[in-house]
DRENMAR-997144 format. One record per atom (N, C-alpha, C): residue in one letter; atom name; x, y, z. Coordinates in nm, 3 decimals. Atoms other than C-alpha are relative to their C-alpha. Example, Ala and Ser with C-alpha at 12.3 -4.5 7.8 and 13.67 -1.06 7.14 Angstrom:
2
R  code  site       xx       yy       zz
R     A     N    0.089   -0.119    0.000
R     A    CA    1.230   -0.450    0.780
R     A     C    0.090    0.120    0.000
R     S     N   -0.082   -0.119   -0.006
R     S    CA    1.367   -0.106    0.714
R     S     C   -0.077    0.109    0.073
***
This chain:
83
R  code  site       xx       yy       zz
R     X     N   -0.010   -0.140   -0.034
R     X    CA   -0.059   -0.395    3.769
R     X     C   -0.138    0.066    0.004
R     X     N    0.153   -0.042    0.003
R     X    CA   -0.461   -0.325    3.681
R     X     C   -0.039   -0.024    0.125
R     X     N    0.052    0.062   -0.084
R     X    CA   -0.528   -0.508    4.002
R     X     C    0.041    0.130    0.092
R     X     N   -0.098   -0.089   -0.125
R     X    CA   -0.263   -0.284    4.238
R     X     C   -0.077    0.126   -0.010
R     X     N    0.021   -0.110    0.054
R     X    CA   -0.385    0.043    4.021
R     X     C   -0.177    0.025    0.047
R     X     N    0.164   -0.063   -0.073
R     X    CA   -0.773    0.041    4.067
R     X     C   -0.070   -0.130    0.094
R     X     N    0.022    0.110   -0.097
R     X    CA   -0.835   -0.267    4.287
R     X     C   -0.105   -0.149   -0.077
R     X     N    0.019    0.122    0.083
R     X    CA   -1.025   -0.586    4.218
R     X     C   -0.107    0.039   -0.102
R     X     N    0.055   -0.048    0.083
R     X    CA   -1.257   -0.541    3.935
R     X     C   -0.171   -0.102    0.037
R     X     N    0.112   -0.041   -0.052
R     X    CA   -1.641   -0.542    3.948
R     X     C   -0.042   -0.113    0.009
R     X     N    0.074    0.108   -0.023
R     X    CA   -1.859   -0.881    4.046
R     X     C   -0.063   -0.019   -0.150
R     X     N    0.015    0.051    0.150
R     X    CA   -2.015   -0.876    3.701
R     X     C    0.084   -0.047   -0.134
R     X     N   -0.145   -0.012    0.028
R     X    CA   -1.679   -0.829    3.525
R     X     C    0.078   -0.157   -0.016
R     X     N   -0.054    0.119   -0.002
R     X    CA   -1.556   -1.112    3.645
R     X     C   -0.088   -0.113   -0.038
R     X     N    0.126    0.105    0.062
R     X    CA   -1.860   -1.337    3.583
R     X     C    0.009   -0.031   -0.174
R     X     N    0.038   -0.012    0.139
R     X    CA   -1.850   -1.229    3.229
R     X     C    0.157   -0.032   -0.030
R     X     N   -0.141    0.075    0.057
R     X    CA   -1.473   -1.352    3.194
R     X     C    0.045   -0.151   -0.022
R     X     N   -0.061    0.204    0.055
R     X    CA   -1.366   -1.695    2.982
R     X     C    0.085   -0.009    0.102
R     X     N   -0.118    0.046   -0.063
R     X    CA   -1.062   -1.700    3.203
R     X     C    0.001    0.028    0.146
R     X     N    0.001   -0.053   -0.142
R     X    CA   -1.168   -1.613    3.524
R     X     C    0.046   -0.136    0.088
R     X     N   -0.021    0.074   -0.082
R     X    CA   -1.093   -1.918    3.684
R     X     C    0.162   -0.051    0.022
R     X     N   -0.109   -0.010    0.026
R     X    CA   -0.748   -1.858    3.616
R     X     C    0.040    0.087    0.115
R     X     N   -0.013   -0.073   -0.143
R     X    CA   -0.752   -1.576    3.878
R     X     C   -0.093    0.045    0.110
R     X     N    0.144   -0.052   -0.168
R     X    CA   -1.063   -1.561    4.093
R     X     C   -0.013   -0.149    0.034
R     X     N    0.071    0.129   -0.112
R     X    CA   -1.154   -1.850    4.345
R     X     C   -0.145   -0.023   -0.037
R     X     N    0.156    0.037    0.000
R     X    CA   -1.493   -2.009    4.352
R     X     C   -0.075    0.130    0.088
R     X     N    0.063   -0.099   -0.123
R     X    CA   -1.552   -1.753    4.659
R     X     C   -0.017    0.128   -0.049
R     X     N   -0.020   -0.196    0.032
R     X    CA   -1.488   -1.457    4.445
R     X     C    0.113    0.066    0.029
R     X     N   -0.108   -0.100   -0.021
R     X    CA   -1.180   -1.352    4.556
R     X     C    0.149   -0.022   -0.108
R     X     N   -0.119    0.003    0.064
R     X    CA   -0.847   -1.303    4.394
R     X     C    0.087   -0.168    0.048
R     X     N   -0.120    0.091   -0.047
R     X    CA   -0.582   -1.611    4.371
R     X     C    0.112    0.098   -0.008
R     X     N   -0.133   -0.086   -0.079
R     X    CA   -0.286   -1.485    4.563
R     X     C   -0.030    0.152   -0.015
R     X     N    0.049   -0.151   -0.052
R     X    CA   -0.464   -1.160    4.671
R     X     C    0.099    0.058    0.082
R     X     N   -0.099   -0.072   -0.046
R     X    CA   -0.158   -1.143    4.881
R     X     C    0.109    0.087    0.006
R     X     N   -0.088   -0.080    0.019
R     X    CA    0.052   -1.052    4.697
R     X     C   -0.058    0.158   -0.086
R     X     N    0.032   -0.130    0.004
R     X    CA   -0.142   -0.746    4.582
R     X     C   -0.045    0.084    0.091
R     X     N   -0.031   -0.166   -0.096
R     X    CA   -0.106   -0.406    4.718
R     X     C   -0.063    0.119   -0.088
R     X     N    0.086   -0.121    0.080
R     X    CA   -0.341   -0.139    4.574
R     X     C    0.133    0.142    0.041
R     X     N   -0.103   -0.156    0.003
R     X    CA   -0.107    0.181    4.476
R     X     C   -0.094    0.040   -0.095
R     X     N    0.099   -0.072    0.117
R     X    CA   -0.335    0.473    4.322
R     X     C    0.118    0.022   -0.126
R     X     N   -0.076   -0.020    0.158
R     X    CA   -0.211    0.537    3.937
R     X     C    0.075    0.178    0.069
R     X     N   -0.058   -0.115   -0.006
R     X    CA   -0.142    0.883    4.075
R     X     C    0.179    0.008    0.101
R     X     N   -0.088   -0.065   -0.081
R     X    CA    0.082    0.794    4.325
R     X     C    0.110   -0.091   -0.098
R     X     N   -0.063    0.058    0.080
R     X    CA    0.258    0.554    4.061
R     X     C    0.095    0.082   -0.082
R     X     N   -0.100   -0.120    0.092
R     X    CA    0.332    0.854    3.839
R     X     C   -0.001    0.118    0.039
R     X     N   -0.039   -0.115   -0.025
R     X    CA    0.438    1.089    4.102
R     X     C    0.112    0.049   -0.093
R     X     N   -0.091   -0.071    0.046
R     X    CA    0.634    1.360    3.936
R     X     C   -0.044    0.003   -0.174
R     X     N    0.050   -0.002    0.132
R     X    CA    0.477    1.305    3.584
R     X     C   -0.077    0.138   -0.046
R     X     N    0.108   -0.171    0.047
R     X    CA    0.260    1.614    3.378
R     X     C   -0.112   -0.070    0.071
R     X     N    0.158    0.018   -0.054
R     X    CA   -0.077    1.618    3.546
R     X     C   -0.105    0.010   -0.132
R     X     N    0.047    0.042    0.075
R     X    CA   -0.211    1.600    3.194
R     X     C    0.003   -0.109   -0.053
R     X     N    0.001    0.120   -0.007
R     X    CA   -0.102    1.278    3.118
R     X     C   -0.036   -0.128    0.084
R     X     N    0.057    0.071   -0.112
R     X    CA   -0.212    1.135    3.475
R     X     C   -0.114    0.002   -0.043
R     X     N    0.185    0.007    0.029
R     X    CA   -0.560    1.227    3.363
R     X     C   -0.029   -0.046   -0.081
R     X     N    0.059    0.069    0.145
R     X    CA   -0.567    1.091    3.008
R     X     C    0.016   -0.135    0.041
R     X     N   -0.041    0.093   -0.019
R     X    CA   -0.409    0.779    3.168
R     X     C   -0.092   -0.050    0.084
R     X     N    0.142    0.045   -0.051
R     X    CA   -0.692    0.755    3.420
R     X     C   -0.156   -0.023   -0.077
R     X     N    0.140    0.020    0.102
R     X    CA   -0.961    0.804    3.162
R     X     C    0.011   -0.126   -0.057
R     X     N   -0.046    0.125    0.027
R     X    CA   -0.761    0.510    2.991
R     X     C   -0.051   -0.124    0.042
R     X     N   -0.013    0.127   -0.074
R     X    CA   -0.723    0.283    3.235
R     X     C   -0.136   -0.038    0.082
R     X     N    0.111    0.014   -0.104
R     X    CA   -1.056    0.178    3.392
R     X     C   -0.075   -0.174   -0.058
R     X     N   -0.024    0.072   -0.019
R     X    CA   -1.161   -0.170    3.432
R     X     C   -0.160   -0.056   -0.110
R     X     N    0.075   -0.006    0.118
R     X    CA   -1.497   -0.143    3.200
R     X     C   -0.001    0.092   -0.076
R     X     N   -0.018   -0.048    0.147
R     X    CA   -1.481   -0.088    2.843
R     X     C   -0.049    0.137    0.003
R     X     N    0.076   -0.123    0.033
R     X    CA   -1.739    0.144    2.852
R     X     C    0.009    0.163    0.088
R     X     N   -0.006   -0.087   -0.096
R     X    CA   -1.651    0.372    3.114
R     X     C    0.199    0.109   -0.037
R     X     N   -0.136   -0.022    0.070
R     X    CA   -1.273    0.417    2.916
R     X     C   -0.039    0.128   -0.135
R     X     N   -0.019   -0.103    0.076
R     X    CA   -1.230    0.747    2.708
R     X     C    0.057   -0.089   -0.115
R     X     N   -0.057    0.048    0.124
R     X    CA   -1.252    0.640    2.319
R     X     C    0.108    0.071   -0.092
R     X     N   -0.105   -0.057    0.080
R     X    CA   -1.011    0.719    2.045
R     X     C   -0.038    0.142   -0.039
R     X     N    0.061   -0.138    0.042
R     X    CA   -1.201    1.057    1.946
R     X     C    0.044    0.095    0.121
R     X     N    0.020   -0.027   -0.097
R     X    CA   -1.225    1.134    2.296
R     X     C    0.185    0.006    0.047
R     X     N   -0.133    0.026   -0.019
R     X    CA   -0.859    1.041    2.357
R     X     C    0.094    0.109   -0.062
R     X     N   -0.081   -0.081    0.095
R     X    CA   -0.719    1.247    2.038
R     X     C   -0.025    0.174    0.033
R     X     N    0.067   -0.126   -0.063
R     X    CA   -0.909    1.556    2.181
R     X     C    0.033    0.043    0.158
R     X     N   -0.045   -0.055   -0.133
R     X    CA   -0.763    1.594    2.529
R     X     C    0.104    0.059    0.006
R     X     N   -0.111   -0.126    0.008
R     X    CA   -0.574    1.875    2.646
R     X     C    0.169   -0.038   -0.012
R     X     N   -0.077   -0.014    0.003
R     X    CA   -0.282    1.699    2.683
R     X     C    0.078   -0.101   -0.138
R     X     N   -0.067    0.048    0.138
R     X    CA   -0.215    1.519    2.367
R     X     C   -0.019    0.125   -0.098
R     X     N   -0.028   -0.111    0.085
R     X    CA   -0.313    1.859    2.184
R     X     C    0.073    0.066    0.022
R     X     N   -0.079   -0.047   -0.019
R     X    CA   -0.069    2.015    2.339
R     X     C    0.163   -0.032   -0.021
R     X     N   -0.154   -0.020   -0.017
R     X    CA    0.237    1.811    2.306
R     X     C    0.060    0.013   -0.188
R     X     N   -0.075   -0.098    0.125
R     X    CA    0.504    1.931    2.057
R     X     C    0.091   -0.111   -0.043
***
């Protein structure tokens, strides 16, 4: 679903994975790339709060470092808000 959601993940990324040869080719590309179909996360959770689409994008991103931490996480508008 990471794959469909933000597409294939970055040339270094994959380099730096024990298991990559599990799903990338020698060439770099995906095994069975066919059967993935990029759908944005937004259009995934049409009809959802638009605060939770956004914490879920901060979430979901394909390096560590670029992912909203637990501080960062506990502090967004829409987890302070729910009841």
């Amino acid at each position: 679903m990471i794959v469909e959601t933000l597409g294939l993940p970055p040339d270094d990324l994959v380099q730096r994975g024990k298991r990559k040869h599990f799903y990338i080719n020698k060439d770099g590309s995906l095994k069975r790339k066919s059967d993935v179909a990029t759908r944005p996360l937004r259009f995934m959770l049409e009809g959802y709060d638009e605060g939770i689409i956004d914490l879920i994008e901060k979430c979901v991103k394909w390096e560590p470092a670029d992912r909203i931490d637990a501080e960062e996480g506990l502090c967004h508008p829409w987890v302070r808000n729910v009841k």
